[in-house]
N, C-alpha and C positions, 0 to 999 in steps of 0.2 A: 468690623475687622474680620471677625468669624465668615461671617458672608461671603468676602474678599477673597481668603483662602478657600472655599470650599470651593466658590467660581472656578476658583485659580486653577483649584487642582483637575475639574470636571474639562476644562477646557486642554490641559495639559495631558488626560488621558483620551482624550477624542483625536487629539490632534497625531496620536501616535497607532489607535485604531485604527488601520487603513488599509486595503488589500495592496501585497507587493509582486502577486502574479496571479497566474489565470491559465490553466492547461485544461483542454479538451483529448481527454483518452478513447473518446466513443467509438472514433475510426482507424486506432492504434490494432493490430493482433498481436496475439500470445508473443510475446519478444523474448523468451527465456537466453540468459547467456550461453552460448552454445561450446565454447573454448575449440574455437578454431583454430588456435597458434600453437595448440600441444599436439606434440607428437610422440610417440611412444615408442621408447626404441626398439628395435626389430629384436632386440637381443632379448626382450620381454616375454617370459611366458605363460604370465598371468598380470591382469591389472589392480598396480598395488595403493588405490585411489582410499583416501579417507576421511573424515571430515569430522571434527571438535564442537561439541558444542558450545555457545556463549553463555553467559549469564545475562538478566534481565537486569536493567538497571533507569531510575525514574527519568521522564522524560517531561518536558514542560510545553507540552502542546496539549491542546481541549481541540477532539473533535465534531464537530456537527452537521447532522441530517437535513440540507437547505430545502430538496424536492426530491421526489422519485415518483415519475408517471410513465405508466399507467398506476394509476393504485391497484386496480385489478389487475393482475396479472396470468396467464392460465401457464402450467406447468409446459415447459419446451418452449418458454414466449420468450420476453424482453423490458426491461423500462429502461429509462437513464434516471441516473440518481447524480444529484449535486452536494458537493461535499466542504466545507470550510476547515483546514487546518489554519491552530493560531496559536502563538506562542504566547501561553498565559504565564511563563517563570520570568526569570528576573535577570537574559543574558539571552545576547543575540547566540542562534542556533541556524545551522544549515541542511537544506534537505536534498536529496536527490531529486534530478530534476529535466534530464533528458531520456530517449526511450529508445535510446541506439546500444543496445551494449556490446559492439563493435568496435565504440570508441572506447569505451571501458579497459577491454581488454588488452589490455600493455604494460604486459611482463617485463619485469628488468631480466638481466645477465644472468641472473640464479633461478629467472624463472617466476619472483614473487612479484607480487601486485595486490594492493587493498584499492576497496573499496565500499560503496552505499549501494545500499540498494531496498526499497518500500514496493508494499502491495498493499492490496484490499480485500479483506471476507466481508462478505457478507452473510449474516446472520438470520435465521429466519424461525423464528418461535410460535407455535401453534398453541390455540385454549387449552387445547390437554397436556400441555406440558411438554411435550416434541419437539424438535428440534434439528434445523436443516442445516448447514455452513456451504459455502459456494466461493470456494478462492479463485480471485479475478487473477486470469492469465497474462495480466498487462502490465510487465513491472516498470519503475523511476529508477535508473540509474545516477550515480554520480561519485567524483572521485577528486580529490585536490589538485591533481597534475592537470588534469580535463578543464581549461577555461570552459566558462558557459556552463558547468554540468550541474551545480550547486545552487540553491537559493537560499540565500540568507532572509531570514525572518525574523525580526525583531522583539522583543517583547511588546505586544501588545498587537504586532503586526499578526496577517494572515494571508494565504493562497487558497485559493478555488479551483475546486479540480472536479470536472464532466466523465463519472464514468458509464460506464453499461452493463447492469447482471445480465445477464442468460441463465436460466432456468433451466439446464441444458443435463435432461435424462438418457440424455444417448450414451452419454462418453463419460458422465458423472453418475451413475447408479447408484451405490455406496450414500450418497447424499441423498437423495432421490428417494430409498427406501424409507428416510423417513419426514418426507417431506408431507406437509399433512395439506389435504383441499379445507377453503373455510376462512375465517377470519385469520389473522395473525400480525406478529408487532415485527419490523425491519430496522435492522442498526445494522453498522459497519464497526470493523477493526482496522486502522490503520499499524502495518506492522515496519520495523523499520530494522534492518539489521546493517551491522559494519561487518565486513566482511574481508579477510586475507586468503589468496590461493596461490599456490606454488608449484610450477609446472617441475615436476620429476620425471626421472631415467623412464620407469614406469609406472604413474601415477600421478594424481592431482591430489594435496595436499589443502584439503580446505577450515579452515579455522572459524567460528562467529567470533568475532568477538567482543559484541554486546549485542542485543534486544531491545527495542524500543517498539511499546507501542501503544494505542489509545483509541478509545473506544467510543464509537456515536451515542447520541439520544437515538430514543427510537419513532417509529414511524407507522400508522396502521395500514396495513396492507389486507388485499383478498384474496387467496391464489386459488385460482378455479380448472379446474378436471379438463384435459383436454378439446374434450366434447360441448363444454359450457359455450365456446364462443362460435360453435359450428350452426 
């Protein structure tokens, strides 16, 4: 009878582990929302734009490190890393889930509008202790008015999602300074915030409000001197 139950349950939790989407970001660019639909009225003579922050509060997703190649990578290069978000709590959850935030933008009568929106750091740790961070320019939007924009994931379900670091010293320095050549370990942070903004006479009123986020296993990496691969 023991045996019975144990089967029982082993098959009832396999059969709920299943992937319920699958996005490729690789050939996505930087899509920041832009707020195109504000305008500021001429009477304005200064921009009286400002923004609140949220609080952090727990979230029931485990993320993980599926691949990221090249393992060696040299500084100004590239890999694609593969990512598995999954909902390890006990209550279907929704995520953002398209990459237009165009459609996002749709202010009611007063101007306000919430919504979601997730990104990705990546994380880069050297033997000495050092330490690089590299926030991906490709965000997920999504919002409850937005058919399509949202995926629901269920407990025990998960999505897979194709991104792409860049190593990119040009336009990222600040990180770059302490980015160390040599062996090193690679994880990701998936970050997820709710988000309210409110178009004003003069200014945009932005609110978090909540944080959500969750962080990879990691991954060894090599990142090697410009010149290594010449």
């Amino acid at each position: 009878m023991t045996s019975l139950l144990v089967a029982t349950l082993l098959v009832a939790a396999s059969a709920v582990a299943q992937e319920v989407g699958r996005i490729d970001l690789t050939k996505v660019g930087a899509n920041p929302l832009k707020h195109k639909k504000f305008k500021r009225d001429a009477s304005c003579d200064k921009d009286t734009s400002t923004g609140m922050g949220g609080e952090g509060f727990a979230y029931p997703f485990g993320l993980s490190l599926l691949s990221a190649a090249p393992t060696e990578v040299q500084i100004g290069g590239e890999m694609i890393v593969s990512l598995r978000l999954r909902n390890v709590g006990y209550r279907p959850v929704s995520v953002p889930w398209i990459t237009d935030p165009d459609q996002i933008e749709q202010p009611e009568a007063d101007g306000y509008f919430r919504y979601s929106e997730s990104h990705f750091r990546a994380n880069i740790g050297s033997e000495d202790g050092g330490g690089a961070y590299f926030h991906m320019p490709v965000y997920l939007y999504g919002a409850n008015e937005i058919p399509g924009s949202l995926r629901e994931i269920r407990p025990g379900e998960y999505v897979e999602l194709k991104i792409k670091l860049v190593l990119d010293c040009k336009t990222k320095e600040a990180q770059c300074r302490s980015l160390r050549t040599g062996p090193a370990r690679l994880s990701f942070t998936w970050v997820n915030l709710e988000l309210s903004e409110t178009y004003e006479k003069c200014g945009i009123v932005r609110r978090d409000i909540g944080i959500r986020a969750a962080d990879s296993d990691t991954a060894a990496i090599r990142i090697l001197d410009r010149a290594a691969s010449q």
